[in-house]
C-alpha positions in Angstrom: -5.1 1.5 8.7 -1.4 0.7 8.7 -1.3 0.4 4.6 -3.5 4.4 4.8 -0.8 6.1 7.3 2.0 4.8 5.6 0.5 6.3 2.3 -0.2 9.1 3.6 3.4 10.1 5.0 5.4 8.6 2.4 3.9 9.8 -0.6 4.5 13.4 0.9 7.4 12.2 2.2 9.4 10.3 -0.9 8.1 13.5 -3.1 10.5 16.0 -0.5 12.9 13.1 -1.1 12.6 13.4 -4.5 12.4 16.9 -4.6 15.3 18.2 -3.0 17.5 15.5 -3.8 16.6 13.5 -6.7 14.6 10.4 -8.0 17.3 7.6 -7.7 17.6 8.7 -3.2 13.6 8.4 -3.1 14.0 4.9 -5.0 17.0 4.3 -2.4 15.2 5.4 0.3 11.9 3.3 -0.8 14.2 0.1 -1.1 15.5 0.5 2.5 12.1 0.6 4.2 10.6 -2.1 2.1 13.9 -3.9 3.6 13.4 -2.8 6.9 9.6 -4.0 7.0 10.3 -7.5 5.4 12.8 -8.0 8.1 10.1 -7.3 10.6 7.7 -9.6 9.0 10.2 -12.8 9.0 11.2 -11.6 12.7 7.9 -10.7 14.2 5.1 -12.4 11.8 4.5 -16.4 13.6 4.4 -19.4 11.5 1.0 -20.8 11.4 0.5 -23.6 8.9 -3.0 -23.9 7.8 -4.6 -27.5 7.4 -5.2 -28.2 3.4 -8.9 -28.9 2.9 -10.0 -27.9 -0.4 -8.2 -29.0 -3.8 -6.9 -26.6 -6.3 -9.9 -26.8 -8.5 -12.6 -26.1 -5.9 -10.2 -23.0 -4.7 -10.6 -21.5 -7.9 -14.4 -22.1 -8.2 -15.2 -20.7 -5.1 -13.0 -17.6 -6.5 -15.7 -17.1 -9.0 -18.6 -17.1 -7.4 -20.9 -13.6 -7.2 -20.4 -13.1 -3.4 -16.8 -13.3 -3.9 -17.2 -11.2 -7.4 -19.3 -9.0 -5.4 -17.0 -8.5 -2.7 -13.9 -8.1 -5.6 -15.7 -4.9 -7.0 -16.2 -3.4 -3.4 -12.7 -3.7 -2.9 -11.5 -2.9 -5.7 -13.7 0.5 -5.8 -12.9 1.2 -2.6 -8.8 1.0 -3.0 -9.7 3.3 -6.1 -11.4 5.7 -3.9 -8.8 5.8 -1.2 -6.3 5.9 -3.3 -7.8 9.1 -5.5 -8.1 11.3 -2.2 -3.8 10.6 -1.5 -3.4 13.0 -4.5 -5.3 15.5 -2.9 -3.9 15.2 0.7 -0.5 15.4 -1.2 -1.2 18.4 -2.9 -2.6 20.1 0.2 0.2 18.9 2.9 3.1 20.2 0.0 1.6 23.0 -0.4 -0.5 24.8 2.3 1.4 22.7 5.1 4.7 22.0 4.2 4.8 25.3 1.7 7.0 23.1 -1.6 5.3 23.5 -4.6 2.7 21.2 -6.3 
């Protein structure tokens, strides 16, 4: 949900940017936030090492097998899917909300 909002306010958001000021403030901008929410991963995110219990090899079988395949092409088709309807809820907050052209 967090990975949705954020798409959908800073993809409206970084094309104002972008917009009224230019391309290299939106890239300036983007590089700030992605500071600001690393920080708050290493500050807030706890350490929790995880026992080791399966070898390399058997880690990349089990990548390849159909349920996990299966489970690749759902998510893959779904991140295609959510991320075709962020053009359109661009195009409509630009321009019947925030009134900048498409």
């Amino acid at each position: 949900m967090a990975l949705s909002a954020g798409t959908v306010i800073g993809l409206p958001a970084s094309r104002i940017i972008a917009d009224s000021v230019g391309v290299a403030a939106e890239m300036i901008a983007l590089a700030a936030v992605a500071l600001i929410a690393f920080g708050m991963v290493l500050l807030l995110m706890p350490s929790t090492p995880a026992p080791r219990t399966l070898g390399y090899l058997a880690q990349v079988r089990s990548a390849f097998t159909p349920t996990a395949m299966l489970s690749l092409l759902a998510a893959v088709a779904l991140q295609a899917s959510v991320f075709s309807l962020y053009a359109y809820i661009t195009e409509y907050f630009s321009t019947r909300l925030w009134g900048f052209p498409a």
